[in-house]
N, C-alpha and C positions, 0 to 999 in steps of 0.2 A: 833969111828966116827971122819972124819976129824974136824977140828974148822973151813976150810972155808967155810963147806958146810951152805946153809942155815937150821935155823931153822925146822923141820918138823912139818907139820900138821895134824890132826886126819882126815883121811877121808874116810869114807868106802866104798869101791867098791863093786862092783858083783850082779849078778840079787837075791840073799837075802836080799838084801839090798835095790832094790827098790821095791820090795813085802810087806819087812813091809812097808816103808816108803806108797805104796797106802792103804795097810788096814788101818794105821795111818790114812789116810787123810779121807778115809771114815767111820770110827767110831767119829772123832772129827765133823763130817759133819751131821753124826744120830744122835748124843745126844747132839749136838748145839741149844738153844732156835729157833735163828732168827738172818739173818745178814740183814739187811734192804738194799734193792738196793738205791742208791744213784746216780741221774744224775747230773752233775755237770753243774752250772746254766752256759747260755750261756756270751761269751765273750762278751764284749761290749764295743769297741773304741770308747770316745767321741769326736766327730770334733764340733767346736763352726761354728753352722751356718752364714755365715754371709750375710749383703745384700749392694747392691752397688748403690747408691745413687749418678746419674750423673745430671747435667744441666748446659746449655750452651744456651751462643746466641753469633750472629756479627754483629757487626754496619755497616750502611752504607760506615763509614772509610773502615771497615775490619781488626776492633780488633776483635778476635777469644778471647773469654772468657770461660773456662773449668771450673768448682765447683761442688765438689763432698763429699760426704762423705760415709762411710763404719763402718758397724755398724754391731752387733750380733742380738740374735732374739728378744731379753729384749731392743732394741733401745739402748746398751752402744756405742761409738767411740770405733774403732779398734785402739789403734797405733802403727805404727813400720811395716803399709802392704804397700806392695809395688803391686802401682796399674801400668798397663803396659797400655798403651794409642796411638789408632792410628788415626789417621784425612786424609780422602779422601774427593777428589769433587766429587759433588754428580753428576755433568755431566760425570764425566769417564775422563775426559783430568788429566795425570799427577799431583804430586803435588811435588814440593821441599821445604823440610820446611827450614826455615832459624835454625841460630843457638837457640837452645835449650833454653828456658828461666834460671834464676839464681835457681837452686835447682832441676830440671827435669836431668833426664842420658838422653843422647842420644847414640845411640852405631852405627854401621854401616850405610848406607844410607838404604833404604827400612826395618830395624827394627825400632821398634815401642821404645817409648819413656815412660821413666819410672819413679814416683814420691812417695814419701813415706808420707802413712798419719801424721799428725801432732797426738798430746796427747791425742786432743779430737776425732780425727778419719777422719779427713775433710783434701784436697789437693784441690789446686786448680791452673791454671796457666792464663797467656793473651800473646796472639801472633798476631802478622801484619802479616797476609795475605791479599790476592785478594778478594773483598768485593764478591764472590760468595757463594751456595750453599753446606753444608760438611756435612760429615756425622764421626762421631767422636764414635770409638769405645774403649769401655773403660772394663779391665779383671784384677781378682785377678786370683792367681795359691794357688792351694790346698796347703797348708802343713800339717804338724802334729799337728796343733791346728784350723786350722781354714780353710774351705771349701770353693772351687772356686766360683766364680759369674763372671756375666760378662752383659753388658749392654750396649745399643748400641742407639745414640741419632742423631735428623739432628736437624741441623740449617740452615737459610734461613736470607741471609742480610734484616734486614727494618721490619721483623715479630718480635711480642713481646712476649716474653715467657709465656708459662702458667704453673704454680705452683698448685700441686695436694696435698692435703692433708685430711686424712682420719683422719673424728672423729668418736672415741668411743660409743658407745649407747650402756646399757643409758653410761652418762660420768662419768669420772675416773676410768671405764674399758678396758682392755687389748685390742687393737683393733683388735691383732690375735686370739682372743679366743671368740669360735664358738661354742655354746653347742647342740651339735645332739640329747639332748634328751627333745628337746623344738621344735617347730612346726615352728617357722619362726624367722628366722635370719635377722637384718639389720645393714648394710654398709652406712652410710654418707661419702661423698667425698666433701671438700669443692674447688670450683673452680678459682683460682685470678690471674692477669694478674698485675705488679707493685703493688701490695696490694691493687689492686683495686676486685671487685668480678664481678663474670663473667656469666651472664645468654644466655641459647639460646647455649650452648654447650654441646656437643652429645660423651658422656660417659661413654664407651665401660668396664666391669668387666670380666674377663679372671681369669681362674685358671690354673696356671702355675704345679702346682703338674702333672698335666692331660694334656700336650702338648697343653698351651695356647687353654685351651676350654673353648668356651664363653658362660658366666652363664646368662649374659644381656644388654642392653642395656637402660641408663636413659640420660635424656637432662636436665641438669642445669637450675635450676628458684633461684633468686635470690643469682646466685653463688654457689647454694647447689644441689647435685645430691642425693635423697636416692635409696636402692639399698635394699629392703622388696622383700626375696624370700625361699621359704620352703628349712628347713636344709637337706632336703634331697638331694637338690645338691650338696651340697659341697662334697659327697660322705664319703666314711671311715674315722675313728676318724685315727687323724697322723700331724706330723707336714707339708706346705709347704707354698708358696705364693699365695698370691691374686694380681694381677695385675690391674692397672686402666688407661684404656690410651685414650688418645685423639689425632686423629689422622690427626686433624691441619684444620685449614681455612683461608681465604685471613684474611689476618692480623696478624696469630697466627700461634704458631709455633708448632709442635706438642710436645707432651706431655709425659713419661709415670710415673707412680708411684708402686711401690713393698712394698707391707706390706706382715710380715709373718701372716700366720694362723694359729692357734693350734684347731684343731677342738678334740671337746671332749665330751668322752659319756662312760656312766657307763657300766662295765661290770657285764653282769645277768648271776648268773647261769641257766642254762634250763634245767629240766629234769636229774638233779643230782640223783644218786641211787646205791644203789650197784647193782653191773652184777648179784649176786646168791641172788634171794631172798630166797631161802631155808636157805641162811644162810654158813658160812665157817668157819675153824680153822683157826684164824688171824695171828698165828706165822707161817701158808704156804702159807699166802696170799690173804690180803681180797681185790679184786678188787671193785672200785667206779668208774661209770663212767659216761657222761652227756656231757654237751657244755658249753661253752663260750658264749655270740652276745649280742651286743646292741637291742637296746627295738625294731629296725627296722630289726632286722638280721641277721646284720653283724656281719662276726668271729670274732674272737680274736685267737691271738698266743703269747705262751708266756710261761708259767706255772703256774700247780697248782700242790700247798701243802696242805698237811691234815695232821693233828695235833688233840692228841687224847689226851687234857687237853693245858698242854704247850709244849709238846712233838712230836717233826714232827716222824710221823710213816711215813711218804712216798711223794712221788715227782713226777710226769708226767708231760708229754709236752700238750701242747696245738698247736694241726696241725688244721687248718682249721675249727677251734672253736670245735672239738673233741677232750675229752680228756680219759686219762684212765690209773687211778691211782691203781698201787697192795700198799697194806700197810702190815707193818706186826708187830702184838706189842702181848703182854703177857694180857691173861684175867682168871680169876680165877672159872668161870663160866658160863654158859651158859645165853643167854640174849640179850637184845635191850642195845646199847653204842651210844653215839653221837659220830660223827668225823666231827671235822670242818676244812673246806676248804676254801685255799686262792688261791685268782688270782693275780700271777705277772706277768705286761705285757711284751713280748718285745721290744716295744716302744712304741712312746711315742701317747698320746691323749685319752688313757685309766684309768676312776675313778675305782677303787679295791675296793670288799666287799667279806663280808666273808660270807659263809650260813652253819647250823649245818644237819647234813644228818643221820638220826640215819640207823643203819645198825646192823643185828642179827649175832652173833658170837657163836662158838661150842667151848668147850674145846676136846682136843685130845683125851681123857677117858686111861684109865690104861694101854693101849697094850704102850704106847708111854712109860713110866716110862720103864716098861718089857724090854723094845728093849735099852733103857738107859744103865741097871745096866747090859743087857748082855753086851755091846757092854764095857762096863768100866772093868768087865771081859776080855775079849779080849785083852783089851789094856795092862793092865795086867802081860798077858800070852806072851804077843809078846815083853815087856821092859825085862822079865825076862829071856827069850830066846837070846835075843841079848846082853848078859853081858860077851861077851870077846872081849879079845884085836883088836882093826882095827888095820888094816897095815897104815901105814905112808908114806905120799907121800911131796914131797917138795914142800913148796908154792910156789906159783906164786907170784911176785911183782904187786903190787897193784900201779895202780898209781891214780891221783885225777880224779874224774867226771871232764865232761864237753869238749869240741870241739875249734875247732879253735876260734870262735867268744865268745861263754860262758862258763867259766870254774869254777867250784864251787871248792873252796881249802878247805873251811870246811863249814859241814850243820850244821844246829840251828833249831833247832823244831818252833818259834816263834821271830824271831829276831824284834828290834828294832833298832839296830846299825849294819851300817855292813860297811866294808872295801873293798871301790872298787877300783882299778887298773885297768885304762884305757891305752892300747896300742897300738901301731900301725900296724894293722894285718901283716903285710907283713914283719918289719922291726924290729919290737918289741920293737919300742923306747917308752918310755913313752909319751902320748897327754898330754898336759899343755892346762889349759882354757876350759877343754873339759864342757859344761851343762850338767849336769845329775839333771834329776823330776821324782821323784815318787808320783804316783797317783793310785787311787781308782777309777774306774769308775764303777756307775750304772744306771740303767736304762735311768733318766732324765738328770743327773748332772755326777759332776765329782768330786772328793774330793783329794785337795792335801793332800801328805803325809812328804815332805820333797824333799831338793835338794839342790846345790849348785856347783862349779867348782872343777875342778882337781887342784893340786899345780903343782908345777915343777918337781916333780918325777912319775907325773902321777897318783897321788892319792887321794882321798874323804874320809874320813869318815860321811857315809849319816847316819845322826839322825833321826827317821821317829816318825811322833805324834801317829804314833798305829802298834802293831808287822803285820808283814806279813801273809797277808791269800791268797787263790787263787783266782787270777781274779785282783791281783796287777799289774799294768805297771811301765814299767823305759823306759824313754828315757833319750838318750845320743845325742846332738847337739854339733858339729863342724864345722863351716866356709869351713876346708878344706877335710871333712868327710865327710863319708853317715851318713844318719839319723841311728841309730839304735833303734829299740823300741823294746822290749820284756818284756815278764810276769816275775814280779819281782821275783827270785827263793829265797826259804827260805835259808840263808845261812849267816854265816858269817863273812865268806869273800870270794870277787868275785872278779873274772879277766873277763874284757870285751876287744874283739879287732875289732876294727875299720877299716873301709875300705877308702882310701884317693882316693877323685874324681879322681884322674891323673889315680893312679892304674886303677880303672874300667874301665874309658875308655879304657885306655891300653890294658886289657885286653879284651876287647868288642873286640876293632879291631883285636889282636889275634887272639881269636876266631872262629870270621868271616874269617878269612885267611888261618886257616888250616882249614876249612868248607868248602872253595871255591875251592884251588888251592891246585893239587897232591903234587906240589913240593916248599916248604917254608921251611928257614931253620931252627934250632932246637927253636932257640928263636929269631924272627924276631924282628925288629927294623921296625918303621911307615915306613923308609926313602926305605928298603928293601922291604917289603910290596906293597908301590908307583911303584918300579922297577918289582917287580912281576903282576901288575896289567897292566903296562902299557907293559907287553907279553903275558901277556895269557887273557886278558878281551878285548872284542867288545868295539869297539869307544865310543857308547851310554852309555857304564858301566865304562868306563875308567877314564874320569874326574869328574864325582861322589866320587869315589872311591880314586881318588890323593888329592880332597880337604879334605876328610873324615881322609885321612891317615895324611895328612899335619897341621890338626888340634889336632888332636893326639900328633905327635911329638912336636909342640908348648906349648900342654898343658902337655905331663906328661915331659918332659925337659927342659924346662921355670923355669926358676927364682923365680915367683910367683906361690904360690899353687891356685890351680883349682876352682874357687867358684861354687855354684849352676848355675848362669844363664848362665857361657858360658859351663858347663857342659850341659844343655839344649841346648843350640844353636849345642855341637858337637852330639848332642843323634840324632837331627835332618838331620843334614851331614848324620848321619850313615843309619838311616831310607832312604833318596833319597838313598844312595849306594845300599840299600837294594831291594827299590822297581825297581830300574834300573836294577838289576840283574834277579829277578822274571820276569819282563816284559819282551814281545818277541821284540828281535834284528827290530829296522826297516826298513820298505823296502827297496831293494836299490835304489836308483836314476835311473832316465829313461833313458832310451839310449840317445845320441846324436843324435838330428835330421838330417839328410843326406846333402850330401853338396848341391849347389844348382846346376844345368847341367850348361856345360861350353855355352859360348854365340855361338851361329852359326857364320860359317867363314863368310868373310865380301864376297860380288860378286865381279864379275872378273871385270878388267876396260874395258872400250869400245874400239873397233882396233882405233888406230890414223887416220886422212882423210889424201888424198895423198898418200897414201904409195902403192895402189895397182891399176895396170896398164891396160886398159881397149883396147892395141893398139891405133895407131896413129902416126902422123908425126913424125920424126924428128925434 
């Protein structure tokens, strides 16, 4: 044998070879106790809810005064969000705002203006305008931690604001928390205009989970609104808002206010039981099955476990408060067994109890043993038949798991430490600065595990407070990156590669160009793109399509790398290139209307007098 060949490997070919190999797999499959089926609990992304808290007024000067603040659903301050803010007249005539106060972005003329909450969560600005009517729209943008909002408020020169605040009942209770399994639920709203209290004001309660549907209406006596109304409106146990708004009178300016709600209610079992009351052999399968619903009805989704002392024998889903669990565990005898069953919800507003369900089990009786010791025979007869040499085939090079973006270089059954290497998908340089968080998330909450930055070769070693199970996240955050998030793999050491905003778009437009046009060359340039678009695209789709390209080329060959928001500003060029393309060409302009007829000739002159002879003298 040569010495460059490779190594050989043991491997047997040919259809005897997969003949035992199936008897193999079905003798080890008859005289196997029980493999319990396992569904794997559902993924669950936590975004921190948050709510946005606007109010404004304008003096008769026409200071324009904005205060706001942005909060989670436990009332903390957000810091570090960036709220995006726009201000119209509410007549419809134009507006030019001046420059931008000290701390606001302002970017292009007709985008909106942008400020970053302070530690406690609160922004706020004042601006000189025209002492008229605005309407001042105020929006966070989703990210990987914390959910969009958006609120939208008018002011009116010379009216005085009105300030809404919900109290607790009774107090020092959560004021989003609704218990559906009690009969009547109360809301107080206190009403004050400059901290003064406000009676004789009509105080509309909306639930916003349900497209602003209005649960009631109360009017203010001595500044106090209560709002006593059966928990059956609020509908299903879940988290969402209660809204309260006032929608303004001479003098006052209208209003609104956002509290979360967490309406909650215990989940009953109903009608739990096994499917066979005659009874089954638990190691092939003992099915339990029954509902989920609150005291009123309603489903639940989620799962339930059954567990046959401390030992889960089995796992089903919960669809539409049906569920239906097979279990399967080892009994020694024929009999009544308790199994007790839990409810996990899958989300949130749901109290869990456990109920014990006794259910009658069969043992297998002797034929099973029998069918055992033959089939161990067999097995046997087939290891002792298969004892000569296989033929040898030369291995294959093995190279590591994983893909362009995740690539596992070694697994670890339960790591705690692992070795990550962030790089730059395209270019493979090492990210320096990159964030990386690893987190636990379940049902309600979310549990850090560890994180911290890349060094200058691109690398972390992440320390984590508990080894790796499934249903772990990692994200990775860069400035001039896409987000990456994915389920933490057991491993190591990882290689992660990144995508850099210029690239995408780049490639966005791309894309869209050998989509659109026969003839583009192998690797087009924005600038070549602009030149293809302006010969073969309709006027209507043409300059769409050169500003889309034109933004491209600025941003993936520019100086400065590509941040999120004018990566948004180019996703939105490309969307108009898009929908101008989709859309039909429009009509063409109307003929020219005809010239007008030329003027009629002018009349002939009159004969001159004198000139014609009538006879007569000399």
């Amino acid at each position: 044998m040569r010495d460059d060949l490779p190594a050989p490997s043991c491997v047997r070919r040919g259809p005897p070879a997969l003949i035992r190999s199936l008897l193999l797999f079905l003798v080890l499959a008859a005289s196997s106790a029980v493999a319990a089926p396992v569904l794997a609990a559902p993924k669950v992304r936590v975004v921190a809810t948050a709510k946005l808290e606007v109010r404004g007024t304008v003096s008769e000067g026409g200071q324009l005064e904005i205060n706001g603040k942005v909060v989670d659903d436990a009332g903390n301050g957000l810091p570090g969000v960036e709220v995006y803010l726009t201000i119209d007249r509410t007549d419809g005539l134009p507006l030019t705002l001046p420059a931008a106060p000290i701390g606001v972005k302002s970017g292009k003329p007709g985008e909106p203006w942008s400020i970053s909450t302070k530690t406690d969560g609160t922004f706020g600005l004042k601006v000189w305008l025209d002492a008229v009517g605005y309407t001042v729209g105020a929006r966070i943008e989703k990210t990987a931690f914390v959910s969009a909002a958006k609120e939208t408020l008018k002011v009116e020169p010379g009216k005085a604001p009105i300030e809404l605040t919900v109290q607790p009942v009774p107090p020092g209770t959560a004021p989003f928390e609704i218990d559906l399994d009690t009969e009547r639920a109360v809301v107080k709203v206190r009403a004050t205009s400059e901290l003064v209290e406000k009676s004789g004001i009509e105080l509309v309660l909306r639930d916003a989970r349900d497209k602003d549907r209005e649960l009631a209406k109360v009017t203010t006596a001595g500044g106090w609104a209560t709002f006593d109304l059966p928990t059956k409106t609020f509908g299903a146990p879940g988290v969402g808002e209660l809204v309260i708004a006032f929608d303004g009178a001479p003098g006052y300016a209208s209003a609104r206010e956002r509290v979360f709600s967490k309406r909650v209610a215990l989940a009953r079992f109903v009608e739990a039981r096994q499917e066979d009351p005659k009874g089954a052999v638990p190691v092939d399968g003992l099915a339990v099955v029954g509902r989920v619903a609150s005291k009123d009805g309603l489903p639940a989704h989620g799962l339930v476990d059954a567990f046959l002392g401390a030992e889960r024998v089995g796992i089903g889903r919960v669809d539409g408060g049906s569920f239906h669990v097979v279990t399967r565990f080892r009994t020694e005898k024929d009999g009544i067994v308790n199994l007790t069953l839990r409810f996990v919800p899958a989300g949130e507003g749901w109290r869990t109890q456990e109920i014990d369900v006794p259910v009658r089990v069969r043992t297998p009786g002797p034929w099973r043993a029998l069918g055992a010791a033959v089939a161990g025979v067999a097995l046997v007869l087939i290891v002792a038949r298969s004892r000569r040499p296989p033929r040898t085939v030369a291995a294959r090079d093995t190279a590591a798991e994983g893909d362009e973006v995740v690539r596992v270089s070694k697994r670890a059954r339960a790591p705690k430490n692992i070795e990550i290497t962030i790089r730059d998908r395209r270019r493979r340089s090492p990210i320096v600065n990159a964030k990386v968080r690893a987190s636990r998330p379940a049902a309600t909450s979310v549990e850090p595990l560890g994180g911290g930055s890349t060094d200058d070769r691109g690398r972390l070693r992440l320390a984590l407070t508990a080894p790796v199970r499934a249903g772990d996240q990692l994200l990775v955050t860069h400035p001039a990156f896409l987000p990456l998030a994915i389920e933490l793999p057991k491993a190591a050491e990882l290689e992660l590669a990144m995508t850099r905003r210029r690239d995408a778009v780049l490639d966005a437009l791309v894309q869209w160009a050998r989509s659109t046009f026969r003839r583009v060359p192998p690797q087009p340039t924005p600038a070549q793109i602009a030149e293809v678009s302006d010969r073969d695209l309709d006027p209507h789709v043409r300059e769409p399509a050169r500003t889309w390209a034109g933004a491209v080329e600025r941003a993936a060959f520019g100086e400065r790398d590509l941040d999120e928001r004018e990566q948004r500003r180019i996703e939105t060029l490309a969307g108009s290139a898009s929908d101008a393309l989709a859309a039909p060409p429009p009509p063409p302009p109307p003929p020219p209307p005809p010239p007008p007829p030329p003027p009629p000739p002018p009349p002939p002159p009159p004969p001159a007098a004198g000139n014609a002879k009538d006879g007569g003298s000399g």
